[in-house]
N, CA, C and O atoms as a Tinker XYZ file with bonds, in Angstrom:
   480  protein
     1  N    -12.995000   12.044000    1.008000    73     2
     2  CA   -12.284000   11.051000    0.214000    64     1     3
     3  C    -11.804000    9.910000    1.111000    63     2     4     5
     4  O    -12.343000    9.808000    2.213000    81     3
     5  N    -10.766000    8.961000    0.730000    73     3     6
     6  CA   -10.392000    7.827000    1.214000    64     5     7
     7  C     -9.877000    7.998000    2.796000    63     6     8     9
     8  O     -9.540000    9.166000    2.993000    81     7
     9  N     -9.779000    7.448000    3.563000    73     7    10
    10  CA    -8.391000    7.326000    4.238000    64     9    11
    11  C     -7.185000    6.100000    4.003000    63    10    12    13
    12  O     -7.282000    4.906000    4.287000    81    11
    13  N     -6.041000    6.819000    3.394000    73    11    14
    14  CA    -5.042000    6.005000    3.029000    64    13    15
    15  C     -3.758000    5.538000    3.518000    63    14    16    17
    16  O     -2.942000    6.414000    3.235000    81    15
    17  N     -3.081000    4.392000    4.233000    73    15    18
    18  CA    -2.543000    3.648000    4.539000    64    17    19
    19  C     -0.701000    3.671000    3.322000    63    18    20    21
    20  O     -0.477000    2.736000    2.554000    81    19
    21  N      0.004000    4.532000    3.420000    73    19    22
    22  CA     1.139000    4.681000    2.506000    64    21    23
    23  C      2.591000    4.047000    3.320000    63    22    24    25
    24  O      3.131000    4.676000    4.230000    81    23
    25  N      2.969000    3.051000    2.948000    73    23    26
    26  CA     3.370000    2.014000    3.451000    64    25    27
    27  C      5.059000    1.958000    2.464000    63    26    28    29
    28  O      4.985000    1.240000    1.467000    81    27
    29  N      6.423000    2.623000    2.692000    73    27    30
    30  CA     7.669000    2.710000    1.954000    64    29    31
    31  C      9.010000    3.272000    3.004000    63    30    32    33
    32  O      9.068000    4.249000    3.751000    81    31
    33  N      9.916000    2.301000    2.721000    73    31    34
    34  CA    11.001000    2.943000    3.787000    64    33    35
    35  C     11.380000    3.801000    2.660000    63    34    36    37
    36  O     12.209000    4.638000    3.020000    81    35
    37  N     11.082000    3.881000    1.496000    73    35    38
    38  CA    12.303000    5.219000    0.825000    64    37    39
    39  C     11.569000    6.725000    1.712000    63    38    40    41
    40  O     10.472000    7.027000    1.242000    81    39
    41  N     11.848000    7.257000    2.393000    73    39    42
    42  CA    10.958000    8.668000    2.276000    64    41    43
    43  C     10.947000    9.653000    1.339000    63    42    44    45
    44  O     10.055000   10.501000    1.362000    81    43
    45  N     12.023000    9.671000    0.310000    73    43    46
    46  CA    10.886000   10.586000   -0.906000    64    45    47
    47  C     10.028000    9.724000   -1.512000    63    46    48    49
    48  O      9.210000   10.324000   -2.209000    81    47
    49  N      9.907000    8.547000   -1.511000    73    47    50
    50  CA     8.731000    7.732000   -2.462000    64    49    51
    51  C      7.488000    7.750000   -1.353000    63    50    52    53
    52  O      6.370000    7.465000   -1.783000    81    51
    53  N      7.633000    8.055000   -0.024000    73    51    54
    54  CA     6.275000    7.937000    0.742000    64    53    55
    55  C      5.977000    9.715000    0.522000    63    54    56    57
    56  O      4.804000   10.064000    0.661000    81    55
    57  N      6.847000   10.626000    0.241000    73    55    58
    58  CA     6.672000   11.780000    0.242000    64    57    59
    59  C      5.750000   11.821000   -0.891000    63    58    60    61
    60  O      4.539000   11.984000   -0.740000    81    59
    61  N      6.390000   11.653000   -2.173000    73    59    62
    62  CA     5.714000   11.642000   -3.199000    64    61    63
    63  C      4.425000   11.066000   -3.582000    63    62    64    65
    64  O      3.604000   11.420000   -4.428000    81    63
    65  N      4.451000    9.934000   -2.619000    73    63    66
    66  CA     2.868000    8.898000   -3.197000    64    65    67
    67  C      1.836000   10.156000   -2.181000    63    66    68    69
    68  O      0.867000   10.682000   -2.729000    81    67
    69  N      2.257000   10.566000   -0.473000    73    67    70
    70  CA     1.535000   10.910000   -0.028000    64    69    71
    71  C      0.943000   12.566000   -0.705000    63    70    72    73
    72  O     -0.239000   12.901000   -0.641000    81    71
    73  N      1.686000   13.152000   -1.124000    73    71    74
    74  CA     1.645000   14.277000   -1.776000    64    73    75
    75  C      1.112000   13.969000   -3.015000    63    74    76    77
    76  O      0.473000   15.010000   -3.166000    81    75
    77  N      0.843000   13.188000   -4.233000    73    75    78
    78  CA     0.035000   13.367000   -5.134000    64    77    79
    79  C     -1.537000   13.058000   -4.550000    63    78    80    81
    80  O     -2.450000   13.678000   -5.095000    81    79
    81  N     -1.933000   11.916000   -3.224000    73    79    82
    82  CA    -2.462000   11.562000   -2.920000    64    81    83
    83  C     -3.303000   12.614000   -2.364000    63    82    84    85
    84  O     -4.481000   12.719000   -2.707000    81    83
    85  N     -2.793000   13.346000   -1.578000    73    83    86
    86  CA    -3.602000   14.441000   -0.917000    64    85    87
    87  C     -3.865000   15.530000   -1.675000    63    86    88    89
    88  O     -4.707000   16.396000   -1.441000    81    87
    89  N     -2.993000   15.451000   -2.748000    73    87    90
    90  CA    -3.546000   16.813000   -3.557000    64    89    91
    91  C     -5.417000   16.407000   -4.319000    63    90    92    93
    92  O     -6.416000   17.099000   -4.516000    81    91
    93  N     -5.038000   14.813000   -4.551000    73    91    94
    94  CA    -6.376000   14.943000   -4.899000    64    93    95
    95  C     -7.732000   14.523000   -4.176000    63    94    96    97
    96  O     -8.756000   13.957000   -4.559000    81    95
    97  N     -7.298000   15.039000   -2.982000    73    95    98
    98  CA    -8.151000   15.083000   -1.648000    64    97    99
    99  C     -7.853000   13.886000   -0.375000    63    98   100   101
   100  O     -8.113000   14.155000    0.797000    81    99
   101  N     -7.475000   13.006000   -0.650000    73    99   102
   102  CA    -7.226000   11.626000    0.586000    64   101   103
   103  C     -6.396000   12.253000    1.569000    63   102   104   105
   104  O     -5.536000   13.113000    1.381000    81   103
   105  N     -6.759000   11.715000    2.644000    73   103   106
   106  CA    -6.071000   11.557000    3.714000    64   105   107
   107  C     -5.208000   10.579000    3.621000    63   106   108   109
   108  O     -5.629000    9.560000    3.073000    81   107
   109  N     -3.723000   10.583000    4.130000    73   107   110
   110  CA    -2.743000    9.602000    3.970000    64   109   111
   111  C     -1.716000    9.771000    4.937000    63   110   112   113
   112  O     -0.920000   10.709000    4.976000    81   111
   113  N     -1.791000    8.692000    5.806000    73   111   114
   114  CA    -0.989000    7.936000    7.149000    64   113   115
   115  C      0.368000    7.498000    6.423000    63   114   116   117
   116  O      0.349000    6.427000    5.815000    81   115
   117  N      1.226000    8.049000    6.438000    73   115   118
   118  CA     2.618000    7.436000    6.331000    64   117   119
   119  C      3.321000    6.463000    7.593000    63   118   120   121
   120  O      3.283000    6.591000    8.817000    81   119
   121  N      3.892000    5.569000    6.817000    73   119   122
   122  CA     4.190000    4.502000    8.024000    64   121   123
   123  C      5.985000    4.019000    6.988000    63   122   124   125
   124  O      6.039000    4.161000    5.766000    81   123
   125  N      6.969000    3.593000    7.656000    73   123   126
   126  CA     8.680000    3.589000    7.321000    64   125   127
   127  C      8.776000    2.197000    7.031000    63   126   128   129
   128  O      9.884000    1.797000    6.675000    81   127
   129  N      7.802000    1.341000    7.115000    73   127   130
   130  CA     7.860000   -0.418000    7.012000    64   129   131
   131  C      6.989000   -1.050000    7.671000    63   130   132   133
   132  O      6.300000   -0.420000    8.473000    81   131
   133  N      6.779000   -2.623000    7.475000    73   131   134
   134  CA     5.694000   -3.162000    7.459000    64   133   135
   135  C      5.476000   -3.217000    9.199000    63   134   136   137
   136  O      4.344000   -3.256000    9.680000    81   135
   137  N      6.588000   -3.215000    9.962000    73   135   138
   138  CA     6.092000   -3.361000   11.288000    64   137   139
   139  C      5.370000   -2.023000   11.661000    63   138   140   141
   140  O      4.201000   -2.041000   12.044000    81   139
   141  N      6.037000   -0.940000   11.552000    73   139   142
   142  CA     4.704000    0.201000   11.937000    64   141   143
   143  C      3.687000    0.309000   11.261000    63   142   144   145
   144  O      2.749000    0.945000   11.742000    81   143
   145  N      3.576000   -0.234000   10.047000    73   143   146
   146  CA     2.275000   -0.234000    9.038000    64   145   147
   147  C      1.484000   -0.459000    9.936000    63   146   148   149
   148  O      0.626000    0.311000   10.367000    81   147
   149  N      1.895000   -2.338000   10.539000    73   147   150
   150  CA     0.760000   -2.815000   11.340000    64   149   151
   151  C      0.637000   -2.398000   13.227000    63   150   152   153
   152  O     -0.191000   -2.629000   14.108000    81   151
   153  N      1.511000   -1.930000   13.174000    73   151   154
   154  CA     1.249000   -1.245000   14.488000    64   153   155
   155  C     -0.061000    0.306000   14.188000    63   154   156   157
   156  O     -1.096000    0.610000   14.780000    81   155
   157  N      0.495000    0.781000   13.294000    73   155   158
   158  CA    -0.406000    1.819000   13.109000    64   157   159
   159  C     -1.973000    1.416000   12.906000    63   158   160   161
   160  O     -2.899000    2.066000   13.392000    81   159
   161  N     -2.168000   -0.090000   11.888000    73   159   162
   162  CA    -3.525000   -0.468000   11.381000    64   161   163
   163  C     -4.025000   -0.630000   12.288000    63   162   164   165
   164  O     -5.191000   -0.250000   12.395000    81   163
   165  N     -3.361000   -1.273000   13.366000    73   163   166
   166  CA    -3.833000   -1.561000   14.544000    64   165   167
   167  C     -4.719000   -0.880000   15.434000    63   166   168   169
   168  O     -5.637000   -1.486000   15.988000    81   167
   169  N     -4.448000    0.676000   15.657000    73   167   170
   170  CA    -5.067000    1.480000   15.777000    64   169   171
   171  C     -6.108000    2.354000   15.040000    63   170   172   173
   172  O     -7.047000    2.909000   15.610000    81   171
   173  N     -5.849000    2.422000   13.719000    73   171   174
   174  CA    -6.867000    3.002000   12.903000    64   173   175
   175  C     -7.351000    2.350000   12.045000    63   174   176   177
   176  O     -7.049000    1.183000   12.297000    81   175
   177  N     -7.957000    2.399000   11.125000    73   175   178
   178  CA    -8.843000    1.963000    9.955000    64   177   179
   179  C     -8.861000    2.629000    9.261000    63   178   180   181
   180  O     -9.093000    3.799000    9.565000    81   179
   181  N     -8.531000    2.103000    7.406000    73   179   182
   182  CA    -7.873000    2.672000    6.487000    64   181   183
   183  C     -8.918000    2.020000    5.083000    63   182   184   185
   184  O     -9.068000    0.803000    4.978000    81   183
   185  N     -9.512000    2.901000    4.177000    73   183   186
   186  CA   -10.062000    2.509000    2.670000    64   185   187
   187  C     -8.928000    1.860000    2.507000    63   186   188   189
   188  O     -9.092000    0.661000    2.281000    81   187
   189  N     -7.932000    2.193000    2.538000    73   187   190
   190  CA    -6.605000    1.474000    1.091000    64   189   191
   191  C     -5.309000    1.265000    1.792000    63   190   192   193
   192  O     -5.186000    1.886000    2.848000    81   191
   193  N     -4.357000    0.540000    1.428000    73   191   194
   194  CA    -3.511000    0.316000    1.901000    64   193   195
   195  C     -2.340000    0.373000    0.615000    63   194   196   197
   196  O     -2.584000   -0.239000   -0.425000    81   195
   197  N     -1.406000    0.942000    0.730000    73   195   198
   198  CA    -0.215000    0.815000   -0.629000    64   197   199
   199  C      0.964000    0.700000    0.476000    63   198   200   201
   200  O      1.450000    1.192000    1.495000    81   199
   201  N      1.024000    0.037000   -0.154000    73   199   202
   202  CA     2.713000   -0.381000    0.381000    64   201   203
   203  C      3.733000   -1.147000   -0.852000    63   202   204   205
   204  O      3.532000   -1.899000   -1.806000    81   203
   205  N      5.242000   -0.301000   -0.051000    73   203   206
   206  CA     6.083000   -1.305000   -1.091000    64   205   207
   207  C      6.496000   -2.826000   -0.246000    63   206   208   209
   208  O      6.447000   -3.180000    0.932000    81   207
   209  N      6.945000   -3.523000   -1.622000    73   207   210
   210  CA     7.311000   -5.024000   -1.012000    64   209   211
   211  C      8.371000   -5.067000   -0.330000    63   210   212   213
   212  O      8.206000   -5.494000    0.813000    81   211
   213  N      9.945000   -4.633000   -0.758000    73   211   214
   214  CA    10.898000   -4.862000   -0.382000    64   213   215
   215  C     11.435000   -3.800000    0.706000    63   214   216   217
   216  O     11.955000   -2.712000    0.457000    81   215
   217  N     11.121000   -4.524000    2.309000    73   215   218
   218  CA    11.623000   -3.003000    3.265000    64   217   219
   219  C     12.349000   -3.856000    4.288000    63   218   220   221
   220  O     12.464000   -5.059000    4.053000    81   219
   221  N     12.775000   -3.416000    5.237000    73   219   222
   222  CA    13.461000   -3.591000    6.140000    64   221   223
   223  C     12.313000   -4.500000    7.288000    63   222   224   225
   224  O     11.152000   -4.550000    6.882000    81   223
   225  N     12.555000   -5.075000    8.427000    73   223   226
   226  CA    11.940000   -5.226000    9.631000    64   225   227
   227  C     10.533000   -5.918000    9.319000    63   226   228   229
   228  O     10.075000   -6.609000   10.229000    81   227
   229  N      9.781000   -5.811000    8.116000    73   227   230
   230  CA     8.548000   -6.790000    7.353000    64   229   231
   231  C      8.128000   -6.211000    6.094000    63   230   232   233
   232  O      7.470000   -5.185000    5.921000    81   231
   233  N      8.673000   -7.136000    5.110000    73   231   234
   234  CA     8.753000   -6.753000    3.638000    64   233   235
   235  C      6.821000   -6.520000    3.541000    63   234   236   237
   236  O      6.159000   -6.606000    4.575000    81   235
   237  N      6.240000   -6.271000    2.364000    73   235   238
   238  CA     5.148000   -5.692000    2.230000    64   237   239
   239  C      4.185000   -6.473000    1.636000    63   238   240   241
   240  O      3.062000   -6.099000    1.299000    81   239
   241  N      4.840000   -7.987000    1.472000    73   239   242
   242  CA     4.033000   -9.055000    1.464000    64   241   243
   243  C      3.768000  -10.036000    2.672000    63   242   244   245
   244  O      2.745000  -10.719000    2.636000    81   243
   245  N      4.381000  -10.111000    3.427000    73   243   246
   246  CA     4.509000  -10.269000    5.166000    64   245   247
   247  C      3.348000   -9.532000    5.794000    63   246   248   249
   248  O      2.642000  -10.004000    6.685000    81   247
   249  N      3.168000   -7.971000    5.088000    73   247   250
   250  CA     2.482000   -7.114000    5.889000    64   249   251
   251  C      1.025000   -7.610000    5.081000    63   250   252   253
   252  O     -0.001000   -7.658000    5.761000    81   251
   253  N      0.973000   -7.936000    3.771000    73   251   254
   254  CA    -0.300000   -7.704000    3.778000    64   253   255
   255  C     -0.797000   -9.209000    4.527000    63   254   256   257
   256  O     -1.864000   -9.102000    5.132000    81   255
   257  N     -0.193000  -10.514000    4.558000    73   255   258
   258  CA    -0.677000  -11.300000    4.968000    64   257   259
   259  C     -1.103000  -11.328000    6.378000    63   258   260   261
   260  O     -1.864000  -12.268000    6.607000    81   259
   261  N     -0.799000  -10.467000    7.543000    73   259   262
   262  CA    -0.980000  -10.258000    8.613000    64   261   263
   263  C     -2.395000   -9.001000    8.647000    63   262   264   265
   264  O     -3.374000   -9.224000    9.358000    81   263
   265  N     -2.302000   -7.783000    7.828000    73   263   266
   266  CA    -3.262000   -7.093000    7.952000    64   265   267
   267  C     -4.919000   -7.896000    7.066000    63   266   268   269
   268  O     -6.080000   -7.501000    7.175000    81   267
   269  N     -4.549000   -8.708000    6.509000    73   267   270
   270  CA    -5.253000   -9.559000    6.046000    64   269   271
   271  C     -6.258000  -10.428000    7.147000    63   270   272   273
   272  O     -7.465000  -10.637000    7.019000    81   271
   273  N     -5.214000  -10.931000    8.442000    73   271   274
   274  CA    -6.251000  -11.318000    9.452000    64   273   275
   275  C     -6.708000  -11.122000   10.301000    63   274   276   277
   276  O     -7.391000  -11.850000   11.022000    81   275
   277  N     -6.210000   -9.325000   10.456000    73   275   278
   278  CA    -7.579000   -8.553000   11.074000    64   277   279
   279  C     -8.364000   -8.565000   10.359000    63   278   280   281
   280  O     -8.415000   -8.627000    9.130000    81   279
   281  N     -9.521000   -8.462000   11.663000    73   279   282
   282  CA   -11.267000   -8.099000   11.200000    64   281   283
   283  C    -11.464000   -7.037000    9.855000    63   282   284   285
   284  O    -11.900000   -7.259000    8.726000    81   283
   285  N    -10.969000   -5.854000   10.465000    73   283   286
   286  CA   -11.067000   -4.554000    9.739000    64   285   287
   287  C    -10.443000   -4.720000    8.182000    63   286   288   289
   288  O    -10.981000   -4.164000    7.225000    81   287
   289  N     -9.542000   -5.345000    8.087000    73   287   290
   290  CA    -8.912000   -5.231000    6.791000    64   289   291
   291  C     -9.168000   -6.275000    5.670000    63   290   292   293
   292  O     -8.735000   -6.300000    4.518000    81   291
   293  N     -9.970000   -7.107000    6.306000    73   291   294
   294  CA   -10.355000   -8.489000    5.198000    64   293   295
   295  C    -10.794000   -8.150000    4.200000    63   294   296   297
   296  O    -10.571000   -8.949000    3.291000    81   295
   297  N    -11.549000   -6.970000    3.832000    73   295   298
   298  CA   -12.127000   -6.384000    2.277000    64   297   299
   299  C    -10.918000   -5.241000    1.963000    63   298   300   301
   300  O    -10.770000   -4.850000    0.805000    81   299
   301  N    -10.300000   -4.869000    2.751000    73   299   302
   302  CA    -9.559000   -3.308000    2.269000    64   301   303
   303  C     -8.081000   -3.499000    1.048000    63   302   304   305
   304  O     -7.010000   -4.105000    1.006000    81   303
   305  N     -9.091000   -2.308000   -0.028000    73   303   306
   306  CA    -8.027000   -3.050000   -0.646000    64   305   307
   307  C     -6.773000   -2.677000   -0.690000    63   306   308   309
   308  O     -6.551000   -1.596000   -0.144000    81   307
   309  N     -5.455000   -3.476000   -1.386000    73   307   310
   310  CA    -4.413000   -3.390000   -1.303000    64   309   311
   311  C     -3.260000   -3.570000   -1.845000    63   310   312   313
   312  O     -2.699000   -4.662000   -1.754000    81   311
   313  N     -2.732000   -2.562000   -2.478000    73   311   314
   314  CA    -2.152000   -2.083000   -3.463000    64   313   315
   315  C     -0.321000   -2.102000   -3.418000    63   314   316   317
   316  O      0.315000   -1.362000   -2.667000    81   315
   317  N      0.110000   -2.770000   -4.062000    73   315   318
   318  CA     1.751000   -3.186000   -4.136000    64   317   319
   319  C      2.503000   -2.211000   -4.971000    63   318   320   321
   320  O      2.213000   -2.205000   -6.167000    81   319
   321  N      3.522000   -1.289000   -4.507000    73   319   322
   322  CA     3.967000   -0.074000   -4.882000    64   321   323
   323  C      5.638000   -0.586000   -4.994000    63   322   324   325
   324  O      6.329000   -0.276000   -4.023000    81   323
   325  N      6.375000   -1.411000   -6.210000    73   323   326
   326  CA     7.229000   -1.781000   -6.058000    64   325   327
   327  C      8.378000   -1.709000   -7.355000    63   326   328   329
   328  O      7.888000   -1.445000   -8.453000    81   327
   329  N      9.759000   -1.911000   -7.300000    73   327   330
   330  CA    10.393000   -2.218000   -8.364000    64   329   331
   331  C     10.141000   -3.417000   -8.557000    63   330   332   333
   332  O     10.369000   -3.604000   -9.752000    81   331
   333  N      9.728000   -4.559000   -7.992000    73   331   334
   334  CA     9.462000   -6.050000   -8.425000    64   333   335
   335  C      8.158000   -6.145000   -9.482000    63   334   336   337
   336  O      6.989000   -5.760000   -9.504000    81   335
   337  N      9.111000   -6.919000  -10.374000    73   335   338
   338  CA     7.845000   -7.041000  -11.682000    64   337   339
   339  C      7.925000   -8.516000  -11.715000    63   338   340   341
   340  O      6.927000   -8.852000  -12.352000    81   339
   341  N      8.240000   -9.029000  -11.548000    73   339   342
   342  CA     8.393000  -10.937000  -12.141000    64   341   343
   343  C      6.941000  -11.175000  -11.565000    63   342   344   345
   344  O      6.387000  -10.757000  -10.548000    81   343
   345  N      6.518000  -12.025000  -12.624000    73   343   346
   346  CA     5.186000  -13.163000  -12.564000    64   345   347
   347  C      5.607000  -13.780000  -11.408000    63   346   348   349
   348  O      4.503000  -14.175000  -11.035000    81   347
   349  N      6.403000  -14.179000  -10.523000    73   347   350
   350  CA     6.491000  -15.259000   -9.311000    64   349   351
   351  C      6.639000  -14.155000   -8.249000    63   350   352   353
   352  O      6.267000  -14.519000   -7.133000    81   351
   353  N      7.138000  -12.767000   -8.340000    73   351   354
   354  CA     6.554000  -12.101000   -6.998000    64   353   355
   355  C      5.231000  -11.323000   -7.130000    63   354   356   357
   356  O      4.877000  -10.545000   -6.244000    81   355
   357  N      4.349000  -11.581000   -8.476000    73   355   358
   358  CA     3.330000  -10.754000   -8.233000    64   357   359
   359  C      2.311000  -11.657000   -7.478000    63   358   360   361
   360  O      1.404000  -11.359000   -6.701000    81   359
   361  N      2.874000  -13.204000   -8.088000    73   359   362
   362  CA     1.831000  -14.044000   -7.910000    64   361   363
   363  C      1.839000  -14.392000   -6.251000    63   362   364   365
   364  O      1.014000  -14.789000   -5.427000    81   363
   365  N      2.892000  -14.107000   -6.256000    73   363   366
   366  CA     3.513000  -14.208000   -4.279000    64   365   367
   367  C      2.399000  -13.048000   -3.473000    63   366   368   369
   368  O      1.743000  -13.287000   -2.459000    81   367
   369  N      2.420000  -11.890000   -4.179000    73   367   370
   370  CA     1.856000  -11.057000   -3.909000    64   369   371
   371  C     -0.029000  -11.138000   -3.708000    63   370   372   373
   372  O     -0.592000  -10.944000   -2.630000    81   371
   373  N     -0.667000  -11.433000   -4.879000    73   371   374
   374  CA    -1.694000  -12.202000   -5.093000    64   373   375
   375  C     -2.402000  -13.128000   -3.810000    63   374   376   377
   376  O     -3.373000  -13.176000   -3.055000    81   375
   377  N     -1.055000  -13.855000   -4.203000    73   375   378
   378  CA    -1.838000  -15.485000   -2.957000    64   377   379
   379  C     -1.576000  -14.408000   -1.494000    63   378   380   381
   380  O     -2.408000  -14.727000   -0.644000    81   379
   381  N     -0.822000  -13.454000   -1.084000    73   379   382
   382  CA    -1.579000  -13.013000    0.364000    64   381   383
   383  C     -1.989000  -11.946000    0.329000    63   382   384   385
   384  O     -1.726000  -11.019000    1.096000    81   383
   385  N     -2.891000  -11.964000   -0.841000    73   383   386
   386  CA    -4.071000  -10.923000   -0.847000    64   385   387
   387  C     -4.321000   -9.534000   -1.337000    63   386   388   389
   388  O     -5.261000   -8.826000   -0.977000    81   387
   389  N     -2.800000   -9.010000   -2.730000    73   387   390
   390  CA    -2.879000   -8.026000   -2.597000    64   389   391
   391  C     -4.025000   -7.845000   -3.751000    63   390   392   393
   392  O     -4.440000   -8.818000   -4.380000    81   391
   393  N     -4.460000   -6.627000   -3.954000    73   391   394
   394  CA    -5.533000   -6.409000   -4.244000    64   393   395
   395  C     -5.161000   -6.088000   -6.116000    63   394   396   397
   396  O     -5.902000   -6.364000   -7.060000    81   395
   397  N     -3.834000   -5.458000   -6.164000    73   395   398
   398  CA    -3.689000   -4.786000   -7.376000    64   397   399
   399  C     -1.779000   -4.421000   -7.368000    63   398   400   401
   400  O     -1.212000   -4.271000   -6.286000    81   399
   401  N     -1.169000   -4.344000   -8.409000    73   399   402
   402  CA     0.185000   -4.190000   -8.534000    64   401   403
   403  C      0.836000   -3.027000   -9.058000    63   402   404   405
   404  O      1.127000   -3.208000  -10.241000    81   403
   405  N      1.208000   -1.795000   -8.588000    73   403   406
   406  CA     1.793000   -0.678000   -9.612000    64   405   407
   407  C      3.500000   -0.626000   -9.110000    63   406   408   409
   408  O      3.997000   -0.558000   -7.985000    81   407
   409  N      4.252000   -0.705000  -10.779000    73   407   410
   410  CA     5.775000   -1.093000  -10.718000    64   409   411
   411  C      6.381000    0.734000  -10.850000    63   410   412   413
   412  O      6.085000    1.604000  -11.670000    81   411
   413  N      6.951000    0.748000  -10.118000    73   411   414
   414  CA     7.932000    1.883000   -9.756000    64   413   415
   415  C      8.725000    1.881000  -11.186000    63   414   416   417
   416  O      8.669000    0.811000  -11.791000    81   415
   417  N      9.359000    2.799000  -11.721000    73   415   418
   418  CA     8.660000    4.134000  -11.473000    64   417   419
   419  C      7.388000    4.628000  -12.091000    63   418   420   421
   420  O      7.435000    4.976000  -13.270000    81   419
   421  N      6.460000    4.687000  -11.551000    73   419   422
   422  CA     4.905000    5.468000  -12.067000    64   421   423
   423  C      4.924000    6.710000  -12.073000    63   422   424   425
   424  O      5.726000    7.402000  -11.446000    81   423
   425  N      3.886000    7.170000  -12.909000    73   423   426
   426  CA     3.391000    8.591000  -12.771000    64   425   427
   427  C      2.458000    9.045000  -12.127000    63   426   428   429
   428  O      1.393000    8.438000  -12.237000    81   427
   429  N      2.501000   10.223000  -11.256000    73   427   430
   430  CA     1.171000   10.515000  -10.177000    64   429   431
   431  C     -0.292000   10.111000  -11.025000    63   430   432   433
   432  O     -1.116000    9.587000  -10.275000    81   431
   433  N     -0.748000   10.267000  -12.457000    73   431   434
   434  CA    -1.606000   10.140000  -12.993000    64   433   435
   435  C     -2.059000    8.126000  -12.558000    63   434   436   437
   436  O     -2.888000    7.430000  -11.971000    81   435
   437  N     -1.300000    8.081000  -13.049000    73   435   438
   438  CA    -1.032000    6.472000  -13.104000    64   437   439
   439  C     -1.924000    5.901000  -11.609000    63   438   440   441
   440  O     -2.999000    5.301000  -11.599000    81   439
   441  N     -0.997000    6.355000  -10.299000    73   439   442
   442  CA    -0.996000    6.329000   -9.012000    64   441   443
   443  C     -2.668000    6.066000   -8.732000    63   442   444   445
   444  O     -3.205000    5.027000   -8.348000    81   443
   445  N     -3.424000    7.662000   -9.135000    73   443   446
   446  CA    -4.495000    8.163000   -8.640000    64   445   447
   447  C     -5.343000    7.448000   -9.638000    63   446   448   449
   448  O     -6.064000    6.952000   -8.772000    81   447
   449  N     -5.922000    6.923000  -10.906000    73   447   450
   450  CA    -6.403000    6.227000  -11.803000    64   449   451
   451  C     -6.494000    4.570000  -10.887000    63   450   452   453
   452  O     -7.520000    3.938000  -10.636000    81   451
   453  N     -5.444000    4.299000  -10.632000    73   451   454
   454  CA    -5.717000    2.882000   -9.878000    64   453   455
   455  C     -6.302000    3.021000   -8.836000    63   454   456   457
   456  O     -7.249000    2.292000   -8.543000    81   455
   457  N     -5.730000    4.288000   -7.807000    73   455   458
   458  CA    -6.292000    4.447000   -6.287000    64   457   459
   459  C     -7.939000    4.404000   -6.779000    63   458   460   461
   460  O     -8.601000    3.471000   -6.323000    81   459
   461  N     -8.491000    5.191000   -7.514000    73   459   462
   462  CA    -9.690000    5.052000   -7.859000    64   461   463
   463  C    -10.406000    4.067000   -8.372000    63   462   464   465
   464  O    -11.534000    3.874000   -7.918000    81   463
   465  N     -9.872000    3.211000   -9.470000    73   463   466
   466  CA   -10.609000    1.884000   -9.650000    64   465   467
   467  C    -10.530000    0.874000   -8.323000    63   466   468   469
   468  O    -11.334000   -0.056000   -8.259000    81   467
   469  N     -9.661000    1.053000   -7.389000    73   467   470
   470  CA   -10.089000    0.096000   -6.840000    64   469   471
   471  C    -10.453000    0.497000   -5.387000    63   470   472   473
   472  O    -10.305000   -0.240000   -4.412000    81   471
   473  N    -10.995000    1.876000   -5.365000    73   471   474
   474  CA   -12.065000    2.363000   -4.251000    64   473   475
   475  C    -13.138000    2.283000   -4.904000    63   474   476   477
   476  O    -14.130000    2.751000   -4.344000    81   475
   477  N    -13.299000    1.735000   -6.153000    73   475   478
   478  CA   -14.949000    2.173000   -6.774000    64   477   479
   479  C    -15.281000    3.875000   -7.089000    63   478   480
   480  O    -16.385000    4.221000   -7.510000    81   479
């Protein structure tokens, strides 16, 4: 299955995304905010990336615009895991590249249905 990129300072919400995630087979890299996100991308290479927007040290639209101009990540897609719903932060979201938007609180069903449409 994938290798996945789970990107949230709450740790039961990285617990939870990574745990429905692996139950249905992915591998999933937990990272506490956007600066270790990209310290970690840095080193590995990831199918997917979810992260939330609002964190400490580089919110998760910061992060995608930076993992955006590595080599490796210019197609990977990337998925916004957030309480922000407004049309002006999705669209914020959008213009640096995220791939797709799921608003907190979701259901693991929910989660894994998107992870899949947008691995193909």
């Amino acid at each position: 299955m994938a290798s996945i990129l789970a990107v949230d300072d709450s740790a039961s919400m990285r617990q939870m995304v990574a745990f429905t995630l692996k139950m249905a087979g992915h591998q999933v890299t937990e990272a506490v905010d956007g600066m270790n996100a990209l310290e970690i991308a840095q080193r590995q290479r990831f199918d997917l990336v979810i992260s939330d927007v609002n964190m400490p040290k580089m919110d998760g639209i910061s992060l995608i615009k930076k993992l955006r101009s590595l080599d490796g990540f210019r197609l990977v897609p990337m998925l916004m895991l957030t309480t922000e719903s407004s049309a002006d932060k999705k669209a914020e979201g959008k213009a640096a590249g995220a791939t797709g938007w799921i608003v907190k609180p979701f259901s693991p069903d929910q989660l894994l249905q998107t992870v899949k449409k947008v691995l193909g």
